[in-house]
C-alpha positions in Angstrom: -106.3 90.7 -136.7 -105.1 91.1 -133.4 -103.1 94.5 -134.9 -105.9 95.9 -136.7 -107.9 97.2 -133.7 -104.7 98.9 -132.4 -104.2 101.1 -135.7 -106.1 103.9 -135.2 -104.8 104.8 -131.6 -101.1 104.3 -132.7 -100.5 108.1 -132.4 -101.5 108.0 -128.9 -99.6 105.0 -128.2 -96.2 106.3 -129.8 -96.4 110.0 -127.3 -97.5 107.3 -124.3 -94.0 105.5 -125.0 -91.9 108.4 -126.0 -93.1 109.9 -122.3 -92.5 106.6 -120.2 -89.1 105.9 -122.4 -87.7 109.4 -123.4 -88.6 112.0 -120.8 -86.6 111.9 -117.7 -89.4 113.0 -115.1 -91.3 110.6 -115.9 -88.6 107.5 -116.4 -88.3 108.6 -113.2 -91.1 108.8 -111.1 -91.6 105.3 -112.9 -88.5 104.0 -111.4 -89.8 105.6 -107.8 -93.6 104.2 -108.6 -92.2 100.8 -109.1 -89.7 100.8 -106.3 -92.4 101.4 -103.9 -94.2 98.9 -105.1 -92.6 96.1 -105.5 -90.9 97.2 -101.5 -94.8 95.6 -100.3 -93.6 92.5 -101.6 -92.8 90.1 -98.7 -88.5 89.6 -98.8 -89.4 86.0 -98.7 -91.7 86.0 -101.5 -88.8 85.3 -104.4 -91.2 84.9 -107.5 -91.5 84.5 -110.1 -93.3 87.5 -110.4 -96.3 87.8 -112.4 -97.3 91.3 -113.9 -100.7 90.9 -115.1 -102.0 93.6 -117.7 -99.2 95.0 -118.3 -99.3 97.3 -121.2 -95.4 98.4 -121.5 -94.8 95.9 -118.6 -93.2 98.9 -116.4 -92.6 96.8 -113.7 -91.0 94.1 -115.4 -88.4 96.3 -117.3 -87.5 97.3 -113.9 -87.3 94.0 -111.7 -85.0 93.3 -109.4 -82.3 90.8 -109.3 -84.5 89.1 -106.0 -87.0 87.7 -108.8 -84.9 85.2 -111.1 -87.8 85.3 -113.5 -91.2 87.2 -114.3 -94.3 86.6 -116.4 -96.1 89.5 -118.2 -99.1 89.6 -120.0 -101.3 91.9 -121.7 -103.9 92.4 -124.0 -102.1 94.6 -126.6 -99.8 92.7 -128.7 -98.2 95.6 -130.0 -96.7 96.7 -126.3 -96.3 93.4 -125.5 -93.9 92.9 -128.6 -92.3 96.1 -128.2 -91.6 95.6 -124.2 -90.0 92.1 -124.8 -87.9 93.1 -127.9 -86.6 96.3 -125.3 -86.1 93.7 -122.4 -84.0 91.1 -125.0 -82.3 94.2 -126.6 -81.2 94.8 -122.7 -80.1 91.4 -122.3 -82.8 90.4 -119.3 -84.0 87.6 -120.6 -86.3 86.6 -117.1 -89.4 88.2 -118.2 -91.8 85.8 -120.4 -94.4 88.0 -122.4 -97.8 86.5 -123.6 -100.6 88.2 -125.2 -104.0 87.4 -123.9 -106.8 88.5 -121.1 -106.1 89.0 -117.3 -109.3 86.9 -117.4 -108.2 83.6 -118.2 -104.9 83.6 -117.2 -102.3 80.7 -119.0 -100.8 79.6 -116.0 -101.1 76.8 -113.6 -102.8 77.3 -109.8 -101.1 78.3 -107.0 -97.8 78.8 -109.4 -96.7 82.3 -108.0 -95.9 84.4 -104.8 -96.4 87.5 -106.5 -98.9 89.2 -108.8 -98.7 92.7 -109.7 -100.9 95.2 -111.7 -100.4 98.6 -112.2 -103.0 101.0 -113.1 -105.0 98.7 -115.2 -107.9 97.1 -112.9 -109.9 100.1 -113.7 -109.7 99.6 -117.3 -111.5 96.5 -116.5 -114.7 96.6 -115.0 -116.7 94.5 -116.9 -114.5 91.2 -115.8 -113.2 92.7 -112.8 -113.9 89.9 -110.2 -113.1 87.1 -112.8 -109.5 88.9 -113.3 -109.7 88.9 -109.1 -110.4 85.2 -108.9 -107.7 84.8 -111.3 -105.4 86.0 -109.2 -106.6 84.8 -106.1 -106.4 81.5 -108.3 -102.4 82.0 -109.6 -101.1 82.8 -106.2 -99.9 80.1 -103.9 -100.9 80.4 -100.2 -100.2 83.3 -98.1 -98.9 84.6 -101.7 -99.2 88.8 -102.1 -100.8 90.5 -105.2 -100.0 94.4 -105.0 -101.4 96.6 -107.2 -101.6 100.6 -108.0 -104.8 102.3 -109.3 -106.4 106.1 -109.4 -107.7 106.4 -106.3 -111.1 107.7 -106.1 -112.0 108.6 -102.3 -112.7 112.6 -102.5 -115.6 114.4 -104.4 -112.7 116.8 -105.9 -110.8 114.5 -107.0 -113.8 112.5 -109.0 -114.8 116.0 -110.1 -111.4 117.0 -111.8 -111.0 113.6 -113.3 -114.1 113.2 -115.0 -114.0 116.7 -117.4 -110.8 115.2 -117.6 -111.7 112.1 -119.6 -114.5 114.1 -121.3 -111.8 116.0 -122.9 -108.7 114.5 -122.9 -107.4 112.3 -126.2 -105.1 110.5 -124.0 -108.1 109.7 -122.4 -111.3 110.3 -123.1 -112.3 107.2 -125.4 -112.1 104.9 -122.2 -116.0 105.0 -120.1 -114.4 103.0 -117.6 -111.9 105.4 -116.5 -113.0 105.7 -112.3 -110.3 104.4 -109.9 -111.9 103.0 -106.6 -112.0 104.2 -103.3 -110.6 102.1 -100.5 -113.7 100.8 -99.3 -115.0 99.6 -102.8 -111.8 98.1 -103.5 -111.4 95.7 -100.1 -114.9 94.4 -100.7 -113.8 93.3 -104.7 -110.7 91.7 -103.2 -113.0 89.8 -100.4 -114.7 88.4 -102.8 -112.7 86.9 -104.4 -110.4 85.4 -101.1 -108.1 88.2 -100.8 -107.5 90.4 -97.9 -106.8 93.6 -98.0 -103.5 94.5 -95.6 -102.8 97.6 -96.7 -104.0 100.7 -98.5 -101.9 104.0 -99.5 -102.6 106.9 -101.4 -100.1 109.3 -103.2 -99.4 111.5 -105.8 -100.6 115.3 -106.2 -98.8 117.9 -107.8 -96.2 115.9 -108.9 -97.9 112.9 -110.1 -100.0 114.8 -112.9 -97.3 116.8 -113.5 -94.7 114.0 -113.8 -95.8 111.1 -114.3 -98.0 112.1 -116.9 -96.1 114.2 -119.2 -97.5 112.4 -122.7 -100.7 114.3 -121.4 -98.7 117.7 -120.1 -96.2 118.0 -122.8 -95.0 121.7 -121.3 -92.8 119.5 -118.7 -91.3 116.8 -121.1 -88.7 119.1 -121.5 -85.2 118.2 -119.8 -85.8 122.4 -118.9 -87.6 121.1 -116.3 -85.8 118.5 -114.7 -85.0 120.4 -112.0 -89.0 120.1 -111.1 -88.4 116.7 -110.1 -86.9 116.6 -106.6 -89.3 119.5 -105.4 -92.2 118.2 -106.6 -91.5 114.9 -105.0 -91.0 116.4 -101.4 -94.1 118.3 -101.8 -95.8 114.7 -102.6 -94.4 113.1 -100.0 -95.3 115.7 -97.5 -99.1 115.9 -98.8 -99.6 112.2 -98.0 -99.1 112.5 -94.1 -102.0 115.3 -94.0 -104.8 113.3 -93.2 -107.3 116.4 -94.2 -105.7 116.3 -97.5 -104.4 112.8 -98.0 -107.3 111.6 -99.6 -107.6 114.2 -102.1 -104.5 112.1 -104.0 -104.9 110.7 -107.6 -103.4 107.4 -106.7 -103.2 104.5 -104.6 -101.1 101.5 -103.4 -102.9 98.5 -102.0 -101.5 95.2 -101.0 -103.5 91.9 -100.0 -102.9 88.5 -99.4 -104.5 85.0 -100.6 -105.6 83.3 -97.1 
């Protein structure tokens, strides 16, 4: 039962992994995305880590030896599965993976330091703020969920990303595919007790171009490695121009329980 429902976008699936596992622009800018990420979390803050809706748990096949164990979760069995088997095949056995919702978490309250999410809030709407209270729920005091989502603060950007969905396959299914701007995003998290500290956004002509390569197949080619490093400075450039900063596709919040 819970594989049936996950047949029919199994193609999709399999060019997702191949990009994320196989093409080394976007292994990479993985490894960068999750570096930064996990860099908001507090050096004090030791874990375990909690990486709620997962998918391919990206954050936990990279974790760092600072978190002695992890907790990942996601509604698709299938990359759940397929994530843990990868992580045992490695021989890091911190990460525990469960199948289930973000919005009734199986853990104890006030169990973690860290939560993260990556990309998936918006895929959420409908239970957003019970998946918020969740977390504001899991954390101890003081305790810091960061998070990553498409940012949605420019008219352009909004623009370009919806004929996107309407005719992507990667895509397209999804009708709840808008990110949040920053000011829609700090009132969620207030409501459910967390405070937003900080808010980043990133990611221009090298994010779709990079990061995305199971939906731009011309630059999964190792051809284009080279790509990588350019791209990157021209990213990292782009996000210290205020005019132009919040034209960016993503964004990198952090917020505290208190």
């Amino acid at each position: 039962m819970c594989h049936a429902h996950l047949e029919e976008e199994a193609p999709i699936l399999a060019r997702y992994e191949f990009a994320r596992r196989r093409v080394g622009v976007t292994v990479a800018y993985y490894d960068w995305w999750v570096q930064r990420m996990l860099r908001e979390v507090p050096e004090h803050h030791e874990g375990p880590l909690v990486e709620l809706m997962c998918g391919g748990a990206e954050v936990c096949r990279r974790l760092p030896r600072r978190f002695p164990a992890a907790f990942a979760l996601d509604l698709n069995v299938v990359s759940v599965e397929r994530a843990a088997q990868s992580l045992r095949e490695a021989g890091d056995l911190r990460a525990h993976f469960v199948g289930g919702t973000a919005a009734r978490v199986p853990l104890p309250d006030a169990c973690t330091d860290v939560v993260v999410i990556q990309g998936a809030l918006h895929h959420a709407r409908p239970q957003l703020q019970q998946i918020l209270n969740e977390v504001h729920r899991i954390l101890k005091p003081q305790g810091v969920f960061v998070g990553s989502e498409p940012a949605n603060d420019h008219w352009l950007t909004r623009s370009i990303r919806h004929w996107q969905y309407r005719h992507s396959e990667m895509q397209g299914r999804d009708p709840d595919e808008d990110g949040f701007s920053e000011d829609e995003l700090a009132a969620l998290l207030r409501r459910s007790g967390l405070q937003l500290d900080r808010y980043r956004q990133f990611g221009f002509i090298g994010y779709p171009l990079l990061a995305n390569t199971d939906m731009v197949p011309f630059f999964a080619g190792p051809r284009w490695a080279w790509l990588y490093n350019p791209l990157m400075a021209v990213d990292r450039f782009l996000e210290h121009v205020p005019v132009l900063r919040r034209m960016a596709w993503a964004s990198l919040f952090r917020a505290f329980k208190g």
